[in-house]
C-alpha positions in Angstrom: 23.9 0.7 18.2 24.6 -2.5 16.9 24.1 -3.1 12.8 22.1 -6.3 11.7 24.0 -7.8 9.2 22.4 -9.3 5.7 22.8 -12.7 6.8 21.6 -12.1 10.5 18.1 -10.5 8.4 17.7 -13.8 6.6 18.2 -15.9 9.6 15.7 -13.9 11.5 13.1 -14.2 8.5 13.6 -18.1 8.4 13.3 -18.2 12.1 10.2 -16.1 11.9 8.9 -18.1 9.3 9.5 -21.1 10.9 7.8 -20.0 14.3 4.4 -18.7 12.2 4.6 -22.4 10.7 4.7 -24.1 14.0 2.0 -22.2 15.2 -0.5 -22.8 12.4 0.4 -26.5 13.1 -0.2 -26.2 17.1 -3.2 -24.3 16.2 -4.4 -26.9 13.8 -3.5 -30.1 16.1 -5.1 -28.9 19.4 -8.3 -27.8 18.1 -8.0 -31.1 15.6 -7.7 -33.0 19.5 -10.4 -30.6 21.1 -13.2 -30.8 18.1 -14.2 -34.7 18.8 -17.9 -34.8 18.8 -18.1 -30.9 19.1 -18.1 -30.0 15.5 -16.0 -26.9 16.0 -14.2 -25.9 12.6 -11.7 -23.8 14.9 -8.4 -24.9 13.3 -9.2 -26.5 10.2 -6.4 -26.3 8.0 -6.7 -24.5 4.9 -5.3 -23.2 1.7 -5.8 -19.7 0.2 -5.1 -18.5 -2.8 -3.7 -14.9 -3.0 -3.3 -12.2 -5.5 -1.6 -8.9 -5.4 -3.0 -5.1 -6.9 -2.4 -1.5 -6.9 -5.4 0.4 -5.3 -7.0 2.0 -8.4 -6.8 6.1 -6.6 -2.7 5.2 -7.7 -3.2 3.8 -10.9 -4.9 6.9 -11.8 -3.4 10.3 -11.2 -3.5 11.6 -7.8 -2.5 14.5 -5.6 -0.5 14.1 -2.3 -0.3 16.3 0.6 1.7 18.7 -0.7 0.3 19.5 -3.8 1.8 17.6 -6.3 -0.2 15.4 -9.0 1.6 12.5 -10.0 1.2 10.1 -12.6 2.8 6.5 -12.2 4.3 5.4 -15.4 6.0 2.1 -13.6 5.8 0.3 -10.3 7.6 -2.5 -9.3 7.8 -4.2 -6.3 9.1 -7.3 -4.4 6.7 -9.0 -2.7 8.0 -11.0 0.8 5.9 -13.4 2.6 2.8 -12.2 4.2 1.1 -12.9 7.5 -1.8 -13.5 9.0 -2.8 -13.1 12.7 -6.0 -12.8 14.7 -5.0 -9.7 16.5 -6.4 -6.6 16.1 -4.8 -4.4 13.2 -2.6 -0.8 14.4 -4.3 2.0 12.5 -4.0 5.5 12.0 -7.2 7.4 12.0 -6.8 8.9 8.8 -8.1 8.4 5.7 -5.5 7.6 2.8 -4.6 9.8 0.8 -4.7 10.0 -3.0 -8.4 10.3 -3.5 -10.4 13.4 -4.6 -8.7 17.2 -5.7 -5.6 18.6 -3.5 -6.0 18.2 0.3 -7.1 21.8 2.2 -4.5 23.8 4.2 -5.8 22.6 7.3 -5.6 18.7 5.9 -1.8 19.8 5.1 -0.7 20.8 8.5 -2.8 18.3 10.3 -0.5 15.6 8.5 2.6 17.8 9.6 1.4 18.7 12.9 0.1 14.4 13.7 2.1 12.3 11.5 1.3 8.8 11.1 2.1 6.2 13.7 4.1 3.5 13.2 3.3 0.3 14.8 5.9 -0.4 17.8 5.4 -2.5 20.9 2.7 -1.6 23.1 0.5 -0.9 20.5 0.4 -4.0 18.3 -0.4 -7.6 19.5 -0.2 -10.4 17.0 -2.1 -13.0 18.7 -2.2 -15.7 17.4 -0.6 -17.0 14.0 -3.8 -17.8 11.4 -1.5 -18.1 7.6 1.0 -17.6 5.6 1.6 -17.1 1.9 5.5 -18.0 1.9 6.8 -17.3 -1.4 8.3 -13.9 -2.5 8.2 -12.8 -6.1 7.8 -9.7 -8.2 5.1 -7.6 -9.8 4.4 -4.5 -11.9 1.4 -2.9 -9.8 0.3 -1.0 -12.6 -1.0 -4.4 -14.9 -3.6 -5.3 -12.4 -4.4 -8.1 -10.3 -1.1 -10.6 -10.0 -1.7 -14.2 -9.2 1.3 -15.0 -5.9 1.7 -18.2 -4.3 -1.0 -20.3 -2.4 -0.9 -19.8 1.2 -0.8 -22.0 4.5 -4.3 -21.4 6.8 -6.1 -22.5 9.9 -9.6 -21.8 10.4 -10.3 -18.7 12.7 -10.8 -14.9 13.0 -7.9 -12.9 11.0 -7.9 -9.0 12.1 -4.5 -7.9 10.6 -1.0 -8.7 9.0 2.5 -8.4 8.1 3.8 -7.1 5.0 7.4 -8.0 4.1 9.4 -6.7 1.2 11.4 -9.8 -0.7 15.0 -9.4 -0.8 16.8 -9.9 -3.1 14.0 -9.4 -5.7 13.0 -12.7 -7.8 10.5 -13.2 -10.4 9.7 -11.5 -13.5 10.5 -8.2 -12.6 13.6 -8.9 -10.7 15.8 -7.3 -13.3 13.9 -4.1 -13.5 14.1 -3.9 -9.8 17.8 -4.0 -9.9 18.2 -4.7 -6.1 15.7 -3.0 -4.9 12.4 -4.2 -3.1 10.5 -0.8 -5.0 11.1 1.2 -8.0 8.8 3.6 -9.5 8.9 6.0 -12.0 6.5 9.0 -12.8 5.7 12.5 -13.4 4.6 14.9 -11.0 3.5 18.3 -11.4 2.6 21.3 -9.6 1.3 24.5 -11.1 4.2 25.5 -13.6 6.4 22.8 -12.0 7.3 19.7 -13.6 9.4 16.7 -12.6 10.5 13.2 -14.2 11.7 10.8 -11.4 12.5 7.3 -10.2 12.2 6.1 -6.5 14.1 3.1 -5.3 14.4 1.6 -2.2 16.5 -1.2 -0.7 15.6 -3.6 1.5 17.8 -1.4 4.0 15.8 1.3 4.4 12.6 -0.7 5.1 14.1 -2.5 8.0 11.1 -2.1 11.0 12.8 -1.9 14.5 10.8 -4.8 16.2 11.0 -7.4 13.9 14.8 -6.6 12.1 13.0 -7.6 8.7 12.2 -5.6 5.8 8.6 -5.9 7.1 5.0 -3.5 8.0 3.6 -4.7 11.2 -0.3 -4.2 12.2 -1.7 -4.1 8.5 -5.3 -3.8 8.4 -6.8 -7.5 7.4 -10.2 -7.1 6.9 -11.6 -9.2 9.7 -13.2 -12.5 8.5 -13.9 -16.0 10.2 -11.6 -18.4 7.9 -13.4 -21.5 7.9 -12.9 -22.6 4.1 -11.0 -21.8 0.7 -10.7 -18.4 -0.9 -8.6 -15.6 -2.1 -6.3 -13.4 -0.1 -6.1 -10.4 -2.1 -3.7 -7.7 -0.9 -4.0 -3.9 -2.0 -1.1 -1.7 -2.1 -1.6 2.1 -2.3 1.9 4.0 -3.8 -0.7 7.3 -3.3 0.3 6.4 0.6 4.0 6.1 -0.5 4.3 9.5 -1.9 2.1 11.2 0.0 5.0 13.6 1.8 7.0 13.3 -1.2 8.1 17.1 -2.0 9.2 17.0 -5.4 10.7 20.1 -5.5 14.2 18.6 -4.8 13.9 16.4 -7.4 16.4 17.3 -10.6 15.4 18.4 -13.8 17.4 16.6 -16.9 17.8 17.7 -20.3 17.2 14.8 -21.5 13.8 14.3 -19.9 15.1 10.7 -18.2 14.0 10.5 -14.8 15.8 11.6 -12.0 16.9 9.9 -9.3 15.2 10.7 -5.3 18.9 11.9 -3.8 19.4 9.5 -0.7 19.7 12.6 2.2 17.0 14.9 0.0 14.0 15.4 2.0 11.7 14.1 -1.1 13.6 10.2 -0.7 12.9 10.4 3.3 9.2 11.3 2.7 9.4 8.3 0.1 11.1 5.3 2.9 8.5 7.2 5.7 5.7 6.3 3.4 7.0 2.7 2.4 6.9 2.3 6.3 3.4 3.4 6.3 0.6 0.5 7.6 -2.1 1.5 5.5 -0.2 1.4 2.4 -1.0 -2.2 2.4 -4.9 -3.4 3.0 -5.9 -7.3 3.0 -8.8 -9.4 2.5 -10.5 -12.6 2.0 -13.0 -13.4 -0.2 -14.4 -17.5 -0.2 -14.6 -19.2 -3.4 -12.4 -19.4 -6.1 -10.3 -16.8 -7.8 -11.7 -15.7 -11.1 -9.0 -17.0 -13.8 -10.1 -20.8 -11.5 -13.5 -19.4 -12.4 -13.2 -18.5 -15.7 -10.9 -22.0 -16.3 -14.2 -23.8 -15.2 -16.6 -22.1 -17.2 -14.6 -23.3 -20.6 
């Protein structure tokens, strides 16, 4: 097999972006040229603001599929461009997990027995391009709603999305990420068991095998008509992350500093699995303003 360099990655994003870009414009132009006297909106050109948040079953603590309760004290993550597409979303049937008391036996082995799908071709189709927010940065999940870039929209129905990590990591949190497109630290526990750790991941080890990007393909985007100006907001869920996340591997230190997923341990595969996981990442669109606009108005 044939490794993708760094470089070749970035050239591949910039292509990708640039292909998502001359789509919205196509999009926007023919319907601009096929609306006279019709008064479609199809292909309006719009722009959305977007905002990034944890779900709130991972800010609190939650329990994954094996048993363990964790308790998020940081999460970071670099945040790529995102985008948008009319094409039906690929979805696992299940629901995510993180909410409620410890999953049943029967939950258990169902998720061992049927993991979750990954989106590959055959099973996910695009369609056609609808937005882009184009900017990466980075955010701490755990201080609420984050303000990202504006993005780039024609009117039309949006079904689902790409996630992309941002590599390298820029923005505010770009030091704590220290490389890394996710770091998060936390406590879990299990009846007497108890464990301190950290769990990074490059940009590497998030690389999906139809686009060669550090990307998610077949996100669920709420489906809407865009057909005027609102808010993107896109929900991440570390609960999905560390879901198969056996934290028994995980070291104990004296010191009580956290401890490090090992890169071949079972726990750190569980972790990149659940990175690669669709519905850690939910998006939708909400018209009108965002609320700091809102609020700005209001003074």
């Amino acid at each position: 097999m044939t490794s993708i360099t760094a470089h070749e990655r970035l050239c591949r994003r910039a292509a990708r972006a640039a292909l998502v870009a001359a789509g919205l414009l196509a999009a926007a132009s023919a319907a601009g040229c096929g609306a006279e006297g019709g008064g479609s909106t199809a292909g309006k050109r719009l722009t959305l603001a977007t905002e990034v948040a944890a779900d709130a079953a991972s800010v609190e603590p939650f329990t994954n599929a094996l048993g363990w309760t964790i308790t998020l004290s940081k999460a970071h993550l670099s945040v790529g461009p995102l985008y948008y597409f009319e094409g039906a979303p690929f979805t696992a049937q299940r629901a995510a997990p993180g909410r409620g008391g410890a999953p049943s036996l029967l939950d258990r082995l169902a998720r061992w027995a049927v993991p979750e799908a990954h989106a590959h071709p055959g099973h996910y189709q695009a369609g056609e391009a609808r937005g882009q927010m184009a900017q990466p940065a980075s955010v701490d999940l755990l201080q609420g709603t984050t303000a990202l870039a504006d993005a780039d929209a024609v009117s039309g129905v949006v079904r689902s999305a790409r996630f992309t990590f941002g590599a390298p990591p820029v923005g505010p949190f770009a030091a704590e990420l220290d490389g890394h497109v996710v770091a998060l630290e936390g406590r879990a526990e299990k009846g007497d068991a108890a464990r301190v750790f950290r769990a990074r991941a490059l940009d590497a080890d998030v690389v999906s095998d139809v686009t060669g990007e550090p990307a998610v393909e077949g996100c669920v985007f709420e489906e809407v008509h865009l057909d005027g100006p609102g808010v993107v907001t896109l929900v991440v869920k570390p609960a999905v992350w560390l879901d198969q996340v056996d934290f028994e591997d995980v070291a104990e230190r004296e010191d009580g500093a956290p401890a490090d997923l090992e890169p071949e341990s079972q726990a750190r595969r569980g972790f990149v699995r659940g990175l690669k996981k669709g519905t850690a990442y939910a998006l939708s669109f909400a018209p009108g303003a965002p609320e700091n606009e809102e609020e700005e108005k209001d003074r």
